[in-house]
KEVOVEX-561125 format. One line per 4 residues: their letters; for each residue z, x, y of N, C-alpha, C, O. Coordinates in pm, whole numbers. Layout:
<torkols>
A = Z,X,Y,Z,X,Y,Z,X,Y,Z,X,Y  ...
</torkols>
This chain:
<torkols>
XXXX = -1012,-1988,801,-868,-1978,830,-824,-2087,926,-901,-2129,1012  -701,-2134,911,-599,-2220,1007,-609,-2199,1148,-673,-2099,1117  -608,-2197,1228,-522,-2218,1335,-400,-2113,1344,-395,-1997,1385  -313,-2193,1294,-174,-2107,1253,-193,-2002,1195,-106,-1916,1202
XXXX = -314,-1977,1121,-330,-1857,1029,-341,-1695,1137,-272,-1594,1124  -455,-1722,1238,-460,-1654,1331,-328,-1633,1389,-303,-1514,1405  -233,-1716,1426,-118,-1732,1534,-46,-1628,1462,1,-1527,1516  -36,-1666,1308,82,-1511,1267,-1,-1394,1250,61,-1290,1270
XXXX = -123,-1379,1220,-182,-1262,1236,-163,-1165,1347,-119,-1051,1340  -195,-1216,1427,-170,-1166,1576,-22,-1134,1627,12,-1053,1714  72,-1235,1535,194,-1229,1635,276,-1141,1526,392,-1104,1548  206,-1110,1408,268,-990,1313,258,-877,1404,346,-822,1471
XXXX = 106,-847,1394,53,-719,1492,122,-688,1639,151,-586,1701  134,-820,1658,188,-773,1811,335,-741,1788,382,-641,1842  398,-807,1724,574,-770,1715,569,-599,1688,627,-514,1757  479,-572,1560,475,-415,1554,455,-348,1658,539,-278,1716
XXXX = 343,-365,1688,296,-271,1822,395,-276,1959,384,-186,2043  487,-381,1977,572,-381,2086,691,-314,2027,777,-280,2108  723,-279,1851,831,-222,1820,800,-39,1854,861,58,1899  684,-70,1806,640,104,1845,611,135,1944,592,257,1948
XXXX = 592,80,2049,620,91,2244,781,156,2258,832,261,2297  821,34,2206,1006,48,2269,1060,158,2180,1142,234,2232  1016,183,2022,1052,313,1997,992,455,2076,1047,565,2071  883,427,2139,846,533,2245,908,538,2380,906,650,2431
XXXX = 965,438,2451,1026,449,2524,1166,505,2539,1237,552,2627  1170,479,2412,1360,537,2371,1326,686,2317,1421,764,2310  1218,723,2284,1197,847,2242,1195,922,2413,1268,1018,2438  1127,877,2490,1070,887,2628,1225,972,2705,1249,1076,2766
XXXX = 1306,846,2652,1423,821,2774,1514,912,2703,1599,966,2774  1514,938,2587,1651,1013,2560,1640,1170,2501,1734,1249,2498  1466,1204,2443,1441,1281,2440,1322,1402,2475,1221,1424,2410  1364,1467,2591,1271,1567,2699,1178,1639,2600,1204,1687,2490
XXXX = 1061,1633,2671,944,1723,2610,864,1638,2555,760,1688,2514  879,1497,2535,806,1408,2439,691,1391,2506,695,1400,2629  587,1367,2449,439,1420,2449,381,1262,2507,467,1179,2534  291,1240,2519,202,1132,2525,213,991,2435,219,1013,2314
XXXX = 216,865,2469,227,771,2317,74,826,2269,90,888,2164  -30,826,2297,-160,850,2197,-97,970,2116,-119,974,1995  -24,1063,2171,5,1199,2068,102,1185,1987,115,1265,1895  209,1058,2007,288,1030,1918,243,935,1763,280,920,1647
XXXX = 161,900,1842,66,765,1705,2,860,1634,6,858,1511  -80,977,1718,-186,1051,1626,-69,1120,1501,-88,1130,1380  47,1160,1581,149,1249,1471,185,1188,1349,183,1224,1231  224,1072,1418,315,963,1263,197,882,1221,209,799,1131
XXXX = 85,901,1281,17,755,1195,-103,828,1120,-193,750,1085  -125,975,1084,-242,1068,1089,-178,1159,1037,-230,1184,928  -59,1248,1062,-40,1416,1025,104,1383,954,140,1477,882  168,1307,956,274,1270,915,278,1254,735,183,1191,688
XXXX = 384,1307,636,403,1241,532,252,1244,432,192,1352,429  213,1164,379,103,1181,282,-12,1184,340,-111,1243,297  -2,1095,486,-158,1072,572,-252,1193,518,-330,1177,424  -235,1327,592,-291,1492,595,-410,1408,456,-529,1385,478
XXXX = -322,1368,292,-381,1424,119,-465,1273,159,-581,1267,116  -418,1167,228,-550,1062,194,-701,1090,271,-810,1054,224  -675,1178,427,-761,1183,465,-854,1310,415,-973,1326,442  -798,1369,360,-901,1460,262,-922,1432,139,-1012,1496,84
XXXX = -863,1353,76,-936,1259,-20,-1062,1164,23,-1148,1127,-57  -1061,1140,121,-1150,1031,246,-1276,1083,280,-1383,1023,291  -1251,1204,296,-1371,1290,330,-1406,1397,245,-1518,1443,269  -1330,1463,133,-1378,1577,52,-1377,1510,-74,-1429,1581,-161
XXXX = -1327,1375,-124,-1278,1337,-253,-1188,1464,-365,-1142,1574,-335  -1189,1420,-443,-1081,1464,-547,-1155,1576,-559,-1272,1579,-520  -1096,1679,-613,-1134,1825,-638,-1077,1830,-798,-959,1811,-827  -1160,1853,-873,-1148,1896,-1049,-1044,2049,-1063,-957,2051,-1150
XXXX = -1065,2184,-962,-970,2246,-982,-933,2362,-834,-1035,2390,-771  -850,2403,-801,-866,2485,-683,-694,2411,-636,-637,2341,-720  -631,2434,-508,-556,2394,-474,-533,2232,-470,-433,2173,-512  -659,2168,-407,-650,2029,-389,-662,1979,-495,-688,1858,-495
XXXX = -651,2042,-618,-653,1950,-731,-547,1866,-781,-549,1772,-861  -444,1927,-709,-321,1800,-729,-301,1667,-677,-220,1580,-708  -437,1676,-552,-420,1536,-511,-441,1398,-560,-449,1288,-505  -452,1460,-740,-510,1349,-778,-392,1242,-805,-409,1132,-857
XXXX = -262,1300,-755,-184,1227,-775,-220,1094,-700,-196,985,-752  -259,1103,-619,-296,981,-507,-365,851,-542,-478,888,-509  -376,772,-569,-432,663,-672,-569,635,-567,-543,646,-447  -695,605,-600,-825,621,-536,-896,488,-449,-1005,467,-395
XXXX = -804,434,-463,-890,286,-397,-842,283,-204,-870,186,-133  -809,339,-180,-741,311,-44,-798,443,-2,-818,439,119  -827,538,-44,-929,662,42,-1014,628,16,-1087,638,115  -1084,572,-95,-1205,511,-88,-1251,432,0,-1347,472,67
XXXX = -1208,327,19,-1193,219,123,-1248,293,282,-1328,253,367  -1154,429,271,-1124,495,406,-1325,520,411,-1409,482,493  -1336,593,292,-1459,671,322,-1601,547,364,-1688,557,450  -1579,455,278,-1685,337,301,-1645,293,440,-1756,274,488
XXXX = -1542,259,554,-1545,228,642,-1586,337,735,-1648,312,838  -1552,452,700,-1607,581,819,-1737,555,873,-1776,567,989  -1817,505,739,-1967,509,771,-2000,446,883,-2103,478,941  -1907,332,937,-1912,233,1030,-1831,341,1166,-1882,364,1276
XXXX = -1727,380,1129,-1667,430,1252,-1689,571,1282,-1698,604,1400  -1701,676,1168,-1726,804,1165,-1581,845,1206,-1557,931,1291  -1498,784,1147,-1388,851,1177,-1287,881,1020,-1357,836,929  -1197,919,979,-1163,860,848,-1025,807,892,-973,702,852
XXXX = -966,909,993,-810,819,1075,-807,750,1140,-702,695,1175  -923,722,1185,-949,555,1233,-940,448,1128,-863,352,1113  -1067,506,1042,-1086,371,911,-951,399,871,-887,295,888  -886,479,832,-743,395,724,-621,355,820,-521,295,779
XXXX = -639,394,943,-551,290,1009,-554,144,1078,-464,67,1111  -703,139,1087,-803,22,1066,-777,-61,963,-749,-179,984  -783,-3,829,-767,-49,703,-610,-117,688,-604,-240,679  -469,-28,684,-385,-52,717,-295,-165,773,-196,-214,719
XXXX = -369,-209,936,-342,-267,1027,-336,-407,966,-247,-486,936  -490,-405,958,-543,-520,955,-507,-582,780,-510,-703,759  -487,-520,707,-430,-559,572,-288,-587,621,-246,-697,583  -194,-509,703,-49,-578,722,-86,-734,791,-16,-829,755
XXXX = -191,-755,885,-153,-897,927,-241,-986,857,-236,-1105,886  -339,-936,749,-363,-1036,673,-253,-1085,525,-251,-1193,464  -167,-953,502,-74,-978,411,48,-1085,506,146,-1124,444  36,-1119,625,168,-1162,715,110,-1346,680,175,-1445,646
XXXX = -12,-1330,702,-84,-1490,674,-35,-1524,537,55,-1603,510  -115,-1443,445,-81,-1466,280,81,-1503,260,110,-1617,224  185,-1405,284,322,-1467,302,339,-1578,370,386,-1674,308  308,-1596,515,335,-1752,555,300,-1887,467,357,-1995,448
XXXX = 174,-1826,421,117,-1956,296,217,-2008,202,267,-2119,181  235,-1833,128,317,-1852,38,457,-1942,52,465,-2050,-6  528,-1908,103,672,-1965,186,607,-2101,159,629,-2171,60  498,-2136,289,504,-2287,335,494,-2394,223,544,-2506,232
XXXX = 430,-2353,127,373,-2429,5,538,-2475,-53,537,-2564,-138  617,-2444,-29,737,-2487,-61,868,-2484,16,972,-2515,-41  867,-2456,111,960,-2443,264,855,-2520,416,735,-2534,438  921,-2536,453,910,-2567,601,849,-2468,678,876,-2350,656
XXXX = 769,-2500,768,710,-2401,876,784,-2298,920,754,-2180,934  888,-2358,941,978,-2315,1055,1072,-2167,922,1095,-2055,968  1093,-2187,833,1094,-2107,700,1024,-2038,683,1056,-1920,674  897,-2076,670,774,-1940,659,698,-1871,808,602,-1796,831
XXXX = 800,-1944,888,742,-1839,1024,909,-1701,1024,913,-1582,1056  993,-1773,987,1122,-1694,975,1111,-1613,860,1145,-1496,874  1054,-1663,707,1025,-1547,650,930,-1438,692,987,-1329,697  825,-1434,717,740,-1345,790,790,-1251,914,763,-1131,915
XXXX = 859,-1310,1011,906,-1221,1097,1052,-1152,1051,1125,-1091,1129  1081,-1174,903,1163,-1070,858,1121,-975,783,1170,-863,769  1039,-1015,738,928,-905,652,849,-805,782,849,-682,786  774,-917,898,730,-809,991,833,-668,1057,794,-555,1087
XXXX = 1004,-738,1063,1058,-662,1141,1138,-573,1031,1227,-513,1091  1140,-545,907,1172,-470,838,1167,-326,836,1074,-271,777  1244,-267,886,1221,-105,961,1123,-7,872,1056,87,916  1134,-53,736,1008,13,676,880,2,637,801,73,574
XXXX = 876,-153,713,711,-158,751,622,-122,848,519,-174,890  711,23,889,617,114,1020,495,195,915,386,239,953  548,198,783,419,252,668,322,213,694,212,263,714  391,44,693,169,-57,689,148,21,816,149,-82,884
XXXX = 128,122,913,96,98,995,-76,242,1019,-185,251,1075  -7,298,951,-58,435,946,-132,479,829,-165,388,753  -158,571,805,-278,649,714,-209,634,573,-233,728,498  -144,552,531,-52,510,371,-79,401,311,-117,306,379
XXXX = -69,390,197,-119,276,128,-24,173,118,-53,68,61  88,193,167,180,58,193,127,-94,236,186,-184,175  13,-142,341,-49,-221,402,-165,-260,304,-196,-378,287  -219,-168,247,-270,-260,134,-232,-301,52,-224,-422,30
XXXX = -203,-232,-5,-67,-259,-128,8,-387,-102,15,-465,-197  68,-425,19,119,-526,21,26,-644,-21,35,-724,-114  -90,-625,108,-152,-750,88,-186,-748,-40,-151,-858,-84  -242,-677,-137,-324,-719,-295,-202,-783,-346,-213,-884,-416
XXXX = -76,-731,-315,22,-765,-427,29,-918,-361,-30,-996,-436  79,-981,-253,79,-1073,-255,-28,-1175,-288,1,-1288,-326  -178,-1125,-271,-325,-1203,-305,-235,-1250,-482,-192,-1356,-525  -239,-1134,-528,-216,-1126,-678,-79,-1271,-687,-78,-1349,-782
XXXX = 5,-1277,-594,125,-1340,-612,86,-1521,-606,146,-1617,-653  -30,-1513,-531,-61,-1627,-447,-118,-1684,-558,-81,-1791,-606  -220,-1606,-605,-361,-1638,-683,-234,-1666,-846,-278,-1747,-927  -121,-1615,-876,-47,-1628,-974,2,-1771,-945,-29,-1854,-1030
XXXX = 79,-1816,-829,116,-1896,-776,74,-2051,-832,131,-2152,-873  -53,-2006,-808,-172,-2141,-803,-258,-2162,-949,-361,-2227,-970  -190,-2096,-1023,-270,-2070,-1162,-418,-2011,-1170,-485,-2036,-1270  -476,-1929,-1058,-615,-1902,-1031,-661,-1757,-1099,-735,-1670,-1052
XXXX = -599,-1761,-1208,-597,-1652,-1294,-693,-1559,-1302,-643,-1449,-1324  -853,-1554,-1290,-951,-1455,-1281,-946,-1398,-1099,-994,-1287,-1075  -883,-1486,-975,-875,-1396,-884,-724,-1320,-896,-727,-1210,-840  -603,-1351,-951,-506,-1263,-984,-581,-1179,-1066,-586,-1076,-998
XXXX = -647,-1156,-1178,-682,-1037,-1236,-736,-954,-1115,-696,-844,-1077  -784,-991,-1089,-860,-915,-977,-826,-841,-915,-866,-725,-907  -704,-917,-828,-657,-848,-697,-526,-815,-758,-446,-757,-685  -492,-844,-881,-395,-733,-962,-405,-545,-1001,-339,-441,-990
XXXX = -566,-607,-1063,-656,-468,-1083,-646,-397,-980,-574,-298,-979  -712,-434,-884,-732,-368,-751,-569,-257,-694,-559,-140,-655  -464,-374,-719,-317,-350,-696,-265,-214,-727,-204,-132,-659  -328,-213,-914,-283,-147,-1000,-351,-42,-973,-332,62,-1037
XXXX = -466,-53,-849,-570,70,-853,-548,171,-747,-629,260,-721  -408,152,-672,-413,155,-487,-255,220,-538,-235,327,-482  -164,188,-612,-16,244,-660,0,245,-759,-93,196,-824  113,294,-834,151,289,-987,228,112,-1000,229,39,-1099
XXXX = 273,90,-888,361,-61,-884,302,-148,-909,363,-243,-957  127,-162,-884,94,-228,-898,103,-324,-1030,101,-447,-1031  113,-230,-1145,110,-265,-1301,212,-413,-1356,198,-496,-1445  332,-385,-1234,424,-457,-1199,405,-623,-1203,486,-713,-1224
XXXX = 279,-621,-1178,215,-753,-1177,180,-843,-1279,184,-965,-1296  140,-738,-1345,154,-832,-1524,269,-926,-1580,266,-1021,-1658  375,-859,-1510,515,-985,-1589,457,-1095,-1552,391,-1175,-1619  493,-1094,-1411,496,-1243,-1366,345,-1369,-1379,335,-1491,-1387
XXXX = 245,-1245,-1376,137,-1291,-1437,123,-1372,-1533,66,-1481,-1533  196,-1295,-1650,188,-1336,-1789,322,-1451,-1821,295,-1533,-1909  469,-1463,-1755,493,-1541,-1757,464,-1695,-1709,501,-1793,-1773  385,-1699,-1577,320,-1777,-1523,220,-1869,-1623,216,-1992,-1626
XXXX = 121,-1751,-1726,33,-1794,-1808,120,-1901,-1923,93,-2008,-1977  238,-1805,-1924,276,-1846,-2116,340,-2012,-2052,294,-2116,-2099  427,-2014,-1965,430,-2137,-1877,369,-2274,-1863,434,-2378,-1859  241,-2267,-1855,107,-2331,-1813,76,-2368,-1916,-14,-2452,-1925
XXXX = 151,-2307,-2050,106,-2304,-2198,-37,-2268,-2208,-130,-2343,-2240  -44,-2120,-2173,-136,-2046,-2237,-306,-2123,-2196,-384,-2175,-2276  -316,-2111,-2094,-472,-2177,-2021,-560,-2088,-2081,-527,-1970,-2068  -687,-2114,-2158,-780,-1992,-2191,-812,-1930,-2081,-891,-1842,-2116
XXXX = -789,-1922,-1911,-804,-1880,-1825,-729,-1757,-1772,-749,-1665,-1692  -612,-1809,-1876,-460,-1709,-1832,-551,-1542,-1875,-540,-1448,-1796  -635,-1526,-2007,-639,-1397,-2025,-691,-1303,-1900,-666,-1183,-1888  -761,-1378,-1818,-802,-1301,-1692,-657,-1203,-1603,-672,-1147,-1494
XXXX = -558,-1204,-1664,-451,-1162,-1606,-427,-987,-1677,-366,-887,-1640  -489,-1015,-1763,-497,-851,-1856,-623,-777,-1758,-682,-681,-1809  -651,-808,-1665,-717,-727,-1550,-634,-604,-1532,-649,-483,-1541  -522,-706,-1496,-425,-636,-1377,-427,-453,-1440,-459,-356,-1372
XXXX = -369,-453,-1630,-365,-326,-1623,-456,-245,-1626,-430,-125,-1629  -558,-280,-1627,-717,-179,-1637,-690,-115,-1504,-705,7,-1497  -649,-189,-1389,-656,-87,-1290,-609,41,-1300,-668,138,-1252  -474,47,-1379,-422,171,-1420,-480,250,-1482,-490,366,-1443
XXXX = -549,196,-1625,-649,234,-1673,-749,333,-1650,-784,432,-1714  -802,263,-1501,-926,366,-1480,-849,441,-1347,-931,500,-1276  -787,445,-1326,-693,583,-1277,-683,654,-1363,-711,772,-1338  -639,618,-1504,-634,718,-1565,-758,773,-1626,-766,892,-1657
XXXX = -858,684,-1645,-1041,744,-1659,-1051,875,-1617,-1082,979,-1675  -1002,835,-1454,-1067,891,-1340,-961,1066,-1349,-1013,1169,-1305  -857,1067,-1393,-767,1186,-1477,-856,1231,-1585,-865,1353,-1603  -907,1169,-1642,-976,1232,-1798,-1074,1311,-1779,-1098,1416,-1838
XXXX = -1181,1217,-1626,-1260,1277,-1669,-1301,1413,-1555,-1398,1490,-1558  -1172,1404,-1445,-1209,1516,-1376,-1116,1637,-1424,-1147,1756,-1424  -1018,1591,-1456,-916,1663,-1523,-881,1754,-1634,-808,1850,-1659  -997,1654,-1708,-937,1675,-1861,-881,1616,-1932,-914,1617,-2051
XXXX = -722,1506,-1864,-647,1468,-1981,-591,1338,-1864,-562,1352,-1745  -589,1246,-1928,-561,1069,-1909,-417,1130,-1817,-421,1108,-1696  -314,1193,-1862,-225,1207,-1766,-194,1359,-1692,-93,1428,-1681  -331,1374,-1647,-252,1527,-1541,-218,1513,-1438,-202,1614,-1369
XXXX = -193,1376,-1379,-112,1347,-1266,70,1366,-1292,142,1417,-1206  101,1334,-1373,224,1365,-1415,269,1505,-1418,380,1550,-1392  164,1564,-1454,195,1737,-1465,195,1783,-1295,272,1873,-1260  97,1711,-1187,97,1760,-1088,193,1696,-1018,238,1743,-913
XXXX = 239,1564,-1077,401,1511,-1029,525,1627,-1031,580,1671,-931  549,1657,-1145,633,1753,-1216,667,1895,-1108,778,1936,-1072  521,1953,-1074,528,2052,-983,557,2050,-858,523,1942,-808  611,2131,-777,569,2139,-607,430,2087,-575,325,2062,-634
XXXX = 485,2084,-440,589,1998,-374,637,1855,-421,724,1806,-349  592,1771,-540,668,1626,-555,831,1642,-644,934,1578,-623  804,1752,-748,945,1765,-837,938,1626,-889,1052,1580,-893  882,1571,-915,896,1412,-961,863,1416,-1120,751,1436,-1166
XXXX = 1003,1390,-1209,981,1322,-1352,1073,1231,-1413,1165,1184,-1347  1061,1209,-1501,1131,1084,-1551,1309,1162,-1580,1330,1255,-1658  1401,1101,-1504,1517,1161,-1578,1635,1043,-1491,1632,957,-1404  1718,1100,-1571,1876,980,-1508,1856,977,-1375,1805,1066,-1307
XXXX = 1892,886,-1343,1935,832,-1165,2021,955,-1134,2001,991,-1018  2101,1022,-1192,2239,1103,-1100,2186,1241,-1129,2238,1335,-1069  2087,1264,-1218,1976,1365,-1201,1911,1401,-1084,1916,1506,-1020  1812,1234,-1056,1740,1263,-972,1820,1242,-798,1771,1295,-698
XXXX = 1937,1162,-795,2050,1177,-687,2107,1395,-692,2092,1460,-588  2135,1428,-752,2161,1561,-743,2036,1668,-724,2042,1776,-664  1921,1609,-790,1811,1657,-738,1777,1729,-580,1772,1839,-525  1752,1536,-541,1688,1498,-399,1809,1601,-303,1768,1680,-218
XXXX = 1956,1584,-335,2055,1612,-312,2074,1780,-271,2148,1826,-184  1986,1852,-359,2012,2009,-292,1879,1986,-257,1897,1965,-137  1775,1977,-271,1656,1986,-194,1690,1989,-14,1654,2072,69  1758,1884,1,1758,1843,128,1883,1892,177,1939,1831,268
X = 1955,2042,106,2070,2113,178,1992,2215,219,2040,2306,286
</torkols>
């Protein structure tokens, strides 16, 4: 790595971590009873939102039938991740906020690259610290697959970028293996290829959807059927299926009266 490469790594991480100070201080100052910052990180970055289903995916894996069998909604590469790093820390909310962290400021490098290769420094240090200060990248921060996710997608963007087509399959696959968005990656993939006029290299880009693929394996074969994530979408607690926008706006809409 650069020089500079380190400089935004660090100065990603640090902008976060000084945003989540001063949001504790304003939590501190305006609202009584507030607990400890270690007890506020453990809440939102650990017990909060999906954290609870990755870290028992992390440590119990997927369950074939019983209550936790719906967690298979959860796509497997990022609790995985969790469980192979525990071995090192023995923790699993350590490893995926470990995991997390350090994927947001290696995805902050990968963007600066990206930018610079066609903008000015001074452009790809300004794109990055708008991406760092984006109020909903407090996700990368915690027990969610947002922070990886970013970085593969951009590896995938970079490696598209540069015509390096068998590491875009790759870190497409991987993409496609960590979210459903990932799949997302194939357009630009494949326009990139047809572009280039069709490199015998380009087919390495039909990676990307296998990742989905063996998500869905991984449905067949604990499950039963390629899509029983959809069925456990469908149910409580997600209510999640395919229908009109003013469906799912009237939906979300009494849920949350």
């Amino acid at each position: 790595m650069r020089k500079i490469d380190w400089k935004v790594a660090f100065a990603a991480l640090g902008l976060h971590w000084l945003a989540v100070i001063a949001a504790y201080c304003v939590m501190r100052a305006t609202t009584p009873g507030t607990g400890t910052l270690l007890a506020m990180l453990e809440a939102r970055f650990t017990t909060a939102g999906d954290a609870p289903h990755y870290l028992f995916l992390a440590t119990e894996g997927y369950q074939a039938t019983g209550e936790q069998a719906n967690l298979i909604v959860f796509y497997p590469l990022y609790p995985l991740l969790m469980r192979l790093l525990s071995f090192v820390t023995g923790n699993a909310a350590i490893s995926g906020v470990l995991i997390s962290q350090i994927s947001f400021s290696a995805a902050s490098v990968v963007l600066f690259r990206l930018i610079e290769k066609d903008h000015s420094a001074r452009a790809a240090w300004l794109g990055t610290l708008l991406m760092v200060l984006y109020p909903f990248c407090v996700f990368t921060m915690g027990v969610f697959t947002e922070g990886l996710f970013l970085l593969l997608t951009l590896l995938t963007l970079s490696a598209i970028r540069e015509r390096r087509y068998l590491a875009a399959g790759i870190f497409g696959f991987l993409a496609a293996f960590t979210r459903t968005q990932g799949m997302l990656l194939l357009a630009p993939a494949l326009y990139e290829w047809i572009v280039s006029r069709k490199s015998r290299r380009g087919w390495f880009v039909f990676l990307i959807p296998l990742g989905f693929g063996a998500y869905l394996l991984l449905n067949r074969v604990l499950q039963g059927s390629f899509f029983r994530f959809l069925e456990h979408q469908a149910a409580p607690p997600w209510y999640q299926t395919t229908k009109w926008v003013s469906e799912n706006l009237a939906q979300h809409f009494d849920m949350a009266q």
